[in-house]
C-alpha positions, 0 to 999 in steps of 0.5 A: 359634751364627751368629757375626755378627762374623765375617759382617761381617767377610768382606762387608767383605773382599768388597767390599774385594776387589772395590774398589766398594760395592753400594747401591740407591737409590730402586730402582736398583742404584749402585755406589760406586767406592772410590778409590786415590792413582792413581784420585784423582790426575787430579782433583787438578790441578783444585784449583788451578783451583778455587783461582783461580776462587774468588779472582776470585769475592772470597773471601778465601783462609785467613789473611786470613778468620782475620785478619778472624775475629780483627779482628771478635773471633768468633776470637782469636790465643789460640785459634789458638795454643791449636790450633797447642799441642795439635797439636804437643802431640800430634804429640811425645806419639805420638813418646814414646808410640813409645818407651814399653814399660812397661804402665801408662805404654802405656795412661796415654800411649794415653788422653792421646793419644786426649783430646787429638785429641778436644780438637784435633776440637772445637776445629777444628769450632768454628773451622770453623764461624766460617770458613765459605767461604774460598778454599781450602775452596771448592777443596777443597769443589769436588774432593770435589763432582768426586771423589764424583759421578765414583764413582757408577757404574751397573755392577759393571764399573765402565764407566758412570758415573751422571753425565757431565760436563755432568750433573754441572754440571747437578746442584743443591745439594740433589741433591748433598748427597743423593750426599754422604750416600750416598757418606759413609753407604757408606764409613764402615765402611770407617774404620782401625780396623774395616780393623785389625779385619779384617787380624787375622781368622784366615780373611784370616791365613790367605789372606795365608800362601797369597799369600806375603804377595806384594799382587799374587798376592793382588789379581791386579794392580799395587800402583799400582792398589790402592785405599786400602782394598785397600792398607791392608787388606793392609798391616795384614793382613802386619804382623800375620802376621809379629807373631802368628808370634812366640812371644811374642805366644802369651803375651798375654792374649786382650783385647790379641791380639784388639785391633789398637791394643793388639796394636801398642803391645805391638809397640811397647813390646817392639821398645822394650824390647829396642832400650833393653836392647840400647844399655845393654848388658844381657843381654836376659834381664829387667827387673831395672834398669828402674824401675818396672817391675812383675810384669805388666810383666814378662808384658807384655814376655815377659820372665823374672820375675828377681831383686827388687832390693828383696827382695834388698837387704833380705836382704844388709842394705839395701845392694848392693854392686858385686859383688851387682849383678854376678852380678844382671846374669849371671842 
């Protein structure tokens, strides 16, 4: 049976590797060059630019578009501050969701997570929306116009662009967004996850051990020129060489070992666990002490299955002593 997962898979890593995306487009070969902080960093300096023609057009910049948005009451104070909660809601709650390590609360933490920035995208896509055009948009909507038409080039070299500087002032509105869509609709498979996906394939792990794990004799040049796809492709790719050698990850269940987000909050809470047991003091060998912990807790963490404090207190009467919870903690 053709396995088409794994077909996709290696055209991702190709063009990846070769750092451009091929489309046709009204029959004619385009190529869509991907970008890295250095590719990007030229164009940056024109934001500024941008910012300031769009202050002498009139357009008011952000805090004094929301504060007359507020004024007209199309926004409101509690909105924004609603906004202002849930982002910070989030930010603290990825810093608990880090120090987790028991299952049940991984995953209850996970979907919290992922609820709220879905709560955070609607909101701010309603806010949008009222915004409309301000300064800094106008800016940033300008460097993207800069960055998208200068990746379109004619050749697999990358040497000749589709537009020149003064075709590309020529270029209407419609035309534009006509590029926009091509560009987006090239890139969104290039998206974290399905880069996540893509580092744990056995024939990139494989790659990644017979280039030492070295970026530059696996690209076969600087790291400073990688793109973001190159870098993060890698990056993911030698984390999850150096995860999948440990002998615990050979105890997980296939759903997790075959999952990147799940693989790395299982990272997480083991690196968890034994930093906590570590700090208390304990013997590294179980999950006796730790309330709440359950038997598929216990597989999760690759511990050992030890005594039950419940069990055990029921035979020495319902009570432990000092001397009981001793020789526990020598087992």
């Amino acid at each position: 049976m053709i396995n088409l997962e794994e077909k996709k898979s290696k055209a991702l890593y190709f063009e990846i590797c070769q750092g451009y995306t091929r489309i046709i487009n009204d029959n004619q070969e385009l190529y869509i060059k991907h970008f890295g902080d250095y590719h990007l960093g030229k164009f940056e300096n024109q934001y500024f630019n941008f910012f300031e023609k769009a202050v002498k057009k009139g357009l008011p910049c952000e805090k004094d578009k929301l504060k007359l948005l507020i004024d007209q009451d199309h926004w409101s104070e509690e909105q924004e501050k609603e906004l202002v909660y849930k982002k910070e809601k989030i930010e603290k709650s990825e810093k608990i969701h880090k120090n987790l390590y028991l299952k049940a609360q991984v995953e209850r933490s996970r979907k919290e997570i992922d609820s709220l920035k879905e709560e955070v995208k609607n909101i701010e896509q309603n806010r949008k929306d009222f915004m409309g055009i301000y300064a800094e948009i106008y800016a940033q909507n300008k460097l993207e116009y800069t960055y998208i038409l200068n990746s379109f080039y004619k050749d697999s070299d990358l040497k000749e662009k589709l537009f020149n500087v003064e075709e590309q002032e020529d270029i209407d509105n419609n035309q534009y967004y006509k590029y926009i869509v091509l560009h987006n609709d090239s890139i969104e498979k290039f998206d974290s996850k399905t880069i996540k996906k893509l580092a744990l394939c056995e024939f990139l792990q494989n790659l990644i051990y017979l280039s030492e794990q070295n970026a530059y004799y696996f690209y076969k040049k600087p790291t400073y020129l990688l793109t973001y796809y190159q870098s993060s492709m890698f990056s993911y790719a030698k984390f999850f060489a150096n995860l999948l050698n440990s002998p615990e990850v050979k105890k997980l269940d296939i759903a997790t070992k075959n999952d990147p987000d799940k693989l790395m909050d299982w990272y997480n809470a083991v690196t968890n666990f034994k930093s906590k047991n570590q700090s208390s003091g304990g013997s590294g060998k179980g999950l006796s002490f730790v309330m709440g912990a359950t038997d598929e807790d216990i597989d999760y963490l690759g511990q050992e299955k030890r005594v039950d404090l419940n069990e055990l207190a029921k035979s020495k009467g319902g009570v432990l002593n000092i001397s009981d919870l001793a020789k526990i903690s020598t087992m």
